[in-house]
C-alpha distance (Angstrom), angle and dihedral (degrees) to the residues before:
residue distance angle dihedral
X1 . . .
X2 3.66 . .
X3 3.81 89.7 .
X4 3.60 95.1 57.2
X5 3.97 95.7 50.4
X6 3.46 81.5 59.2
X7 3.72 108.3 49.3
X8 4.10 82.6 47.5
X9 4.10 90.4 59.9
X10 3.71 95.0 51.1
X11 3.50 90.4 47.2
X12 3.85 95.5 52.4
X13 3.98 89.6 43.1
X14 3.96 92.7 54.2
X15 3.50 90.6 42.1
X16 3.92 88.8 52.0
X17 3.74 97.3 45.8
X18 4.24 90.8 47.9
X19 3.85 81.5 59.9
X20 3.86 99.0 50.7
X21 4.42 86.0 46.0
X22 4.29 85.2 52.9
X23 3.74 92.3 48.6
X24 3.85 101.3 53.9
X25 4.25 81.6 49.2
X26 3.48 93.3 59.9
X27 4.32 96.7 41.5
X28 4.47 86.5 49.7
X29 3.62 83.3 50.4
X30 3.70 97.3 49.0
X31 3.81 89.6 42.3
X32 4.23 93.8 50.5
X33 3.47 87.5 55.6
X34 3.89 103.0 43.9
X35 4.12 81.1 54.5
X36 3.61 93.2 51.7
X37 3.79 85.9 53.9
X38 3.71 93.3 50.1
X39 3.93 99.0 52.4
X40 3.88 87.1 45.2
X41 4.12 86.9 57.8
X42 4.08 91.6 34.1
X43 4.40 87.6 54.4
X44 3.91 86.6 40.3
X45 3.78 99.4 55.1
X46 3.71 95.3 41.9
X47 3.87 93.3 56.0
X48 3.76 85.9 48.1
X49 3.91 97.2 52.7
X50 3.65 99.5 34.5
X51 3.85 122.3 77.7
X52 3.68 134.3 -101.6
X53 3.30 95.1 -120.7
X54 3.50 104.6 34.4
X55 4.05 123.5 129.0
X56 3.66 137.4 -156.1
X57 4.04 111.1 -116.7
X58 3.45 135.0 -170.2
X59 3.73 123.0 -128.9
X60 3.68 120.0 -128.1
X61 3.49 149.2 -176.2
X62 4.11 116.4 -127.7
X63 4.13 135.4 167.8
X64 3.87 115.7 -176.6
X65 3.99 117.7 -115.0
X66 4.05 116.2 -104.2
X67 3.83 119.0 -176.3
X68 4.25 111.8 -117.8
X69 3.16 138.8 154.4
X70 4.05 118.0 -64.6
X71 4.30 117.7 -176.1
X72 3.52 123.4 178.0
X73 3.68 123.5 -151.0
X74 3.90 143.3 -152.6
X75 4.06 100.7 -133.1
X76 3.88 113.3 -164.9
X77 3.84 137.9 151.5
X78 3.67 119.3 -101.8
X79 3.62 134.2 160.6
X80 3.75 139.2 -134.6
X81 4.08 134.2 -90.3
X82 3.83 143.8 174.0
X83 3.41 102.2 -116.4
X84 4.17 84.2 -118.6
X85 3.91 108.4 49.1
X86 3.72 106.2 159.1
X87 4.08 133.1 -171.3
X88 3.91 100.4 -149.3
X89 4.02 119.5 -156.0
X90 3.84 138.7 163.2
X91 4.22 105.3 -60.1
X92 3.34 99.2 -134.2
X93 4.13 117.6 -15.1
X94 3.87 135.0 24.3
X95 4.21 132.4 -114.8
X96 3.70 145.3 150.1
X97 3.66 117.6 -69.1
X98 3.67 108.3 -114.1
X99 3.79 101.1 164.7
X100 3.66 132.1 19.6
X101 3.99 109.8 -166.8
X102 3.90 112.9 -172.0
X103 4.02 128.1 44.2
X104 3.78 125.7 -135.0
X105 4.09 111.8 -75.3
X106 3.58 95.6 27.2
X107 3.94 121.1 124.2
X108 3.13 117.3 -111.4
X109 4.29 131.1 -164.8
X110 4.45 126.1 -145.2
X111 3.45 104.3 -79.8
X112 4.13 104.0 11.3
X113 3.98 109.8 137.1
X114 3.58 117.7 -104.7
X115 3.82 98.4 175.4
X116 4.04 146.2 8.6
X117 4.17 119.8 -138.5
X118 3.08 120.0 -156.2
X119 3.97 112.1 -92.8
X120 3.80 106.2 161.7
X121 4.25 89.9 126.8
X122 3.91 95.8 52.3
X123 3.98 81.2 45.5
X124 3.79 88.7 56.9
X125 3.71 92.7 37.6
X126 3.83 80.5 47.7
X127 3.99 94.6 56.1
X128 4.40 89.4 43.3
X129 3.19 91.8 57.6
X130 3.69 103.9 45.4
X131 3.99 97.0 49.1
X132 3.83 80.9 46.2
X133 3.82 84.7 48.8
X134 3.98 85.1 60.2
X135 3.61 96.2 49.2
X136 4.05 93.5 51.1
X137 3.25 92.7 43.7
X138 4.03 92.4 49.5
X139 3.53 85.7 60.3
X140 3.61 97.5 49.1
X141 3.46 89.8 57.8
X142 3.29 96.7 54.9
X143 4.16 95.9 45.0
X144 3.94 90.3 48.4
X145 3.89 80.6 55.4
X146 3.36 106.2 51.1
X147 4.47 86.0 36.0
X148 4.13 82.4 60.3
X149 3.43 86.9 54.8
X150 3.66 100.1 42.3
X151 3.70 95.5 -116.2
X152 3.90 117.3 137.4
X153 3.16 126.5 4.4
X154 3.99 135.1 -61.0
X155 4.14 99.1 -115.8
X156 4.09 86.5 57.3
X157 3.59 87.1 54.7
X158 3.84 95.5 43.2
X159 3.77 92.1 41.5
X160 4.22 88.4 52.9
X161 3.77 83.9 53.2
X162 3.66 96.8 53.8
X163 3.28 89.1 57.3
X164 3.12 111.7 45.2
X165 4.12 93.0 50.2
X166 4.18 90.8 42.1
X167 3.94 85.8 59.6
X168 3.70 89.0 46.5
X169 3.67 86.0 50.4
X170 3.62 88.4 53.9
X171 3.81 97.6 52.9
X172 3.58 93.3 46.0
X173 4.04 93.4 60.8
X174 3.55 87.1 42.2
X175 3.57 97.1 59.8
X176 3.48 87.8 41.5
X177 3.84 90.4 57.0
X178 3.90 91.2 43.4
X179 3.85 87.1 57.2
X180 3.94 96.2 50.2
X181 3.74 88.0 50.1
X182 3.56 83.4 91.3
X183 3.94 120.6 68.6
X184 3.73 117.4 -138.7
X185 3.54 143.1 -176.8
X186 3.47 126.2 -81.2
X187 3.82 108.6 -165.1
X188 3.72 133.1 17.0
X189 3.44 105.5 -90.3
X190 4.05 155.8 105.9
X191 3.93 124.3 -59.0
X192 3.72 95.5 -129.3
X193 4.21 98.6 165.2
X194 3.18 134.4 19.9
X195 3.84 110.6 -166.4
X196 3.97 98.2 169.7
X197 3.33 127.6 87.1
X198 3.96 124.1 -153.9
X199 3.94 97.2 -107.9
X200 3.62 94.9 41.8
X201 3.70 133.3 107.6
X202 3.83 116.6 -109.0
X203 3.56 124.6 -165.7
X204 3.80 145.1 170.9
X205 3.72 92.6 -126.6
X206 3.96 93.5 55.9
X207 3.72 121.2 125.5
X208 4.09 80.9 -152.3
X209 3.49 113.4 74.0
X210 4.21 126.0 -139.6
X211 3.81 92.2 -133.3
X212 3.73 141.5 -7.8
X213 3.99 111.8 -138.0
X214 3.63 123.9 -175.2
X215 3.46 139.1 -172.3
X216 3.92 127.8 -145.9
X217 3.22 109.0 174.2
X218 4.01 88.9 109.6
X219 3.93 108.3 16.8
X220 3.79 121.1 -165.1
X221 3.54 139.9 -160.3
X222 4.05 118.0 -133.4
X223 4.11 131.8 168.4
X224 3.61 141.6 177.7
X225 3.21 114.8 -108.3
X226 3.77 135.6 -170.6
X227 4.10 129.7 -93.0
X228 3.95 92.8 -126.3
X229 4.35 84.9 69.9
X230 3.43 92.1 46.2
X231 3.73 88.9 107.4
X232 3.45 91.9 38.3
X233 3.74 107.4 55.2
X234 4.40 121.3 65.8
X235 3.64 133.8 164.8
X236 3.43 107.1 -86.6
X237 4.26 102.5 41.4
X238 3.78 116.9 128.1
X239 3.31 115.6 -98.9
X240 4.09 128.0 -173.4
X241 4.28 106.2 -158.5
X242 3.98 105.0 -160.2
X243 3.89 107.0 -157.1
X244 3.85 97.8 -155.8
X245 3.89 92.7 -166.0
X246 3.77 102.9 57.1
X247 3.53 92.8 28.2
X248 4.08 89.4 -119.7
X249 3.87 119.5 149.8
X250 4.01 114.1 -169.6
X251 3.96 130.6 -172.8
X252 3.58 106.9 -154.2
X253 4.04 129.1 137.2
X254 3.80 135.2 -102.9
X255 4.13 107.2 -94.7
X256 3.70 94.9 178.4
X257 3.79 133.8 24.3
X258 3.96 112.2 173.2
X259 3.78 118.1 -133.3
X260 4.13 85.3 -157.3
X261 4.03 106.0 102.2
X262 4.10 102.2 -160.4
X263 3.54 106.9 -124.4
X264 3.84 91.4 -132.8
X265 3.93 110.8 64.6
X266 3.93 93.7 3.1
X267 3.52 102.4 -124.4
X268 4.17 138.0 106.8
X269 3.49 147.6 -110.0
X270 3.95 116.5 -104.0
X271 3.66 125.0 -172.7
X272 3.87 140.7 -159.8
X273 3.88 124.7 -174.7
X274 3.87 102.8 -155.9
X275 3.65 126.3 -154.7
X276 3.97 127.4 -93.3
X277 3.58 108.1 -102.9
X278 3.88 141.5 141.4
X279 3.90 87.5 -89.6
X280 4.05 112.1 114.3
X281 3.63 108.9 -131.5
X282 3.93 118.8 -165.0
X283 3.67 133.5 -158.1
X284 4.00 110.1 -89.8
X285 4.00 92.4 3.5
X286 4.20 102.9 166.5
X287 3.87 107.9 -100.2
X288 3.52 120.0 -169.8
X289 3.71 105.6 -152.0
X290 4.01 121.8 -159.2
X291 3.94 104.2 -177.4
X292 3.96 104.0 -172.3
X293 4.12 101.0 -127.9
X294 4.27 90.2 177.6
X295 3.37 144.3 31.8
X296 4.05 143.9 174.3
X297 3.82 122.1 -175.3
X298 3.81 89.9 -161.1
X299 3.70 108.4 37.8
X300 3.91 127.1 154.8
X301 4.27 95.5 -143.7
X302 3.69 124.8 166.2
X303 3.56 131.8 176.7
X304 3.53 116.2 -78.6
X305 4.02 96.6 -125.6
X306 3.88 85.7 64.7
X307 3.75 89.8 62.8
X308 4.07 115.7 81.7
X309 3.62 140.4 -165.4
X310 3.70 129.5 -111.7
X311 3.86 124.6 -177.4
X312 3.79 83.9 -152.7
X313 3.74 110.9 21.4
X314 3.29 93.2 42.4
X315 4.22 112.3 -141.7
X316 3.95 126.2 -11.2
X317 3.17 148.3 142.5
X318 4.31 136.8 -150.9
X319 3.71 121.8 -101.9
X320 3.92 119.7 177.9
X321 3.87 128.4 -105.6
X322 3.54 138.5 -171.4
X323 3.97 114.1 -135.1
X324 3.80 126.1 -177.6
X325 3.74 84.1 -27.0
X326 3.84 99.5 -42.6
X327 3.52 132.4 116.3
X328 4.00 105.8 -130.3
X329 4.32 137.3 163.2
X330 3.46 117.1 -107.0
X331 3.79 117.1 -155.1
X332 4.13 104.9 -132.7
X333 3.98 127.3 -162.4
X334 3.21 112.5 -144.9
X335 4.01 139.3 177.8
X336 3.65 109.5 -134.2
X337 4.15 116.6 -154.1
X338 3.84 116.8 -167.1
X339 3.74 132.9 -37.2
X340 4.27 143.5 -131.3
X341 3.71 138.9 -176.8
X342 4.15 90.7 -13.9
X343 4.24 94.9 -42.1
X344 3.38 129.0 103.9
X345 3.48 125.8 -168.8
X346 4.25 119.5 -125.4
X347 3.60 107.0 -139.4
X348 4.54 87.8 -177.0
X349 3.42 138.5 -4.4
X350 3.99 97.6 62.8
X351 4.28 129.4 63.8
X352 3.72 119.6 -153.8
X353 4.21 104.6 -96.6
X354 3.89 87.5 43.3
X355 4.21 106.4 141.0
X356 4.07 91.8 -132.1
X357 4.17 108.7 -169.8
X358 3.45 113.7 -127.3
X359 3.54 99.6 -172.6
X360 3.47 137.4 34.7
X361 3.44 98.9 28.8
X362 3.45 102.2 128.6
X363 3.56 110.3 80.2
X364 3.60 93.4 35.2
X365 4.14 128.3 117.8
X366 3.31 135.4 -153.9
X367 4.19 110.1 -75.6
X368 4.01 91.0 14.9
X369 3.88 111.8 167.6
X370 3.89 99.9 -126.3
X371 3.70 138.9 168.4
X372 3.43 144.1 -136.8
């Protein structure tokens, strides 16, 4: 008994849920239709209220061309210098460090002594030869006075002449070694490095320097820069030096450009003597040099997103005409020449007044009605 009960109450719950499926069929139906009747009276009313001759533009941004002045620079990464920045060494010989008289960032005049060598054997070669300086010149003496009074003969006088002046000879390169055992400074200046070390060997022919001095009383600016601008790039060109960590930007002029390409990375050496001022310059300071290589006081430049590609046309842009009283894009050739900092300049193609559109442009065709 029980089992029929509940065979009867699935039955009436299928039954009831097959109903509710039917009824939301009939309402989607109703609504498709009542949409299809609105978009019929939408489409009608807008043909009725719009005009027979009316036509679908496309609004645009524009700005009309005006001629100015367009420069193109070389931008490359340089440092700083003083315009003295000198590698000291021995003058002429080598020896062992045995003093070492100024400490790094102390100033420093031409001539002051910045280390001792050791030179104890050209001070005992120094002491031979003057006590044998006494004893030739003893015997000179004597030989000039016996040649006053005609005794001997004239080649022992000669030869007690020779040598007495080849020892003073001697002595007086000696002494002149003794005093360039010591290595001093060239320039006025700083002490920036210090390499040596007392104890250590310094020499003329070392790849390591004694001491580094520089001079900043005029610093300069000076990077390498590559063969293909060596045509480019003269003494005299503008050139803007951005130093990134003080936040400095300078306009000053190129004073040296090097006609010597280094064999190694093929580029040259370009310089830029900058002004005195209150700004503290430092040895090897980034500079980012801009050295202006072109310029045109009466360019026609746009920027370079207005320009597109064609495989066929080649590159153009749209400017805006006016055509029996319509506003329509115009599809322009043009010949582009060389760009800068997102411009490039239009060397045909466009006239100064052209209405050039500056936004919108993508999607447009040839004879478009736009407006602006």
């Amino acid at each position: 008994m029980k089992n029929i009960f509940l065979i009867a109450g699935l039955i009436f719950i299928l039954s009831g849920c097959g109903s509710k499926s039917e009824d939301k069929k009939v309402r989607l139906e109703q609504l498709r239709k009542e949409h299809n009747r609105l978009t019929e009276e939408i489409l009608t009313l807008e043909k009725e209220l719009a005009p027979a001759d009316a036509v679908t533009t496309t609004l645009v941004s524009v700005d009309t061309l005006k001629k100015k002045t367009f420069a193109h620079y070389i931008e490359v990464q340089g440092r700083i210098d003083g315009n003295e920045n000198i590698a000291v060494s021995p003058r002429n010989q080598g020896g062992m460090v045995t003093k070492i008289l100024v400490h790094e960032g102390e100033s420093v005049r031409t001539g002051q002594v910045l280390a001792e060598l050791d030179n104890g054997v050209l001070e005992q070669q120094l002491t031979d030869l003057k006590t044998r300086l006494a004893f030739v010149t003893d015997i000179y003496n004597r030989q000039k006075t016996l040649w006053d009074q005609k005794i001997g003969s004239e080649v022992q006088y000669l030869k007690a002449k020779n040598d007495m002046e080849t020892v003073q000879n001697g002595i007086s390169t000696l002494e002149e070694q003794i005093r360039m055992s010591v290595i001093t400074s060239p320039i006025n200046g700083t002490v920036e490095d210090i390499p040596i070390k007392v104890g250590q060997l310094a020499s003329p022919a070392s790849a390591t320097p004694a001491f580094r001095i520089v001079n900043f009383s005029r610093a300069k600016a000076l990077a390498d820069v590559g063969e293909a601008y060596s045509d480019k790039v003269k003494t005299g060109d503008q050139v803007i030096i951005y130093l990134p960590d003080i936040n400095k930007e300078l306009t000053e002029r190129v004073t040296f450009a090097s006609k010597f390409i280094n064999p190694t990375n093929r580029t040259f050496l370009v310089e830029a003597v900058l002004p005195v001022s209150g700004v503290i310059f430092r040895a090897n300071m980034i500079a980012v040099m801009r050295i202006k290589d072109y310029t045109n006081p009466s360019a026609l430049a746009i920027p370079q997103n207005y320009i597109q590609n064609s495989r066929d046309e080649g590159q153009f842009v749209y400017v805006a005409a006016v055509e029996n009283g319509r506003k329509v894009a115009r599809k322009r050739t043009i010949t582009p020449s060389i760009s800068y900092n997102g411009l490039t300049e239009v060397v045909s193609g466009l006239n100064e007044g052209d209405i050039i559109i500056t936004a919108g442009y993508k999607d447009l065709y040839n004879g478009q009605p736009i407006d602006f």
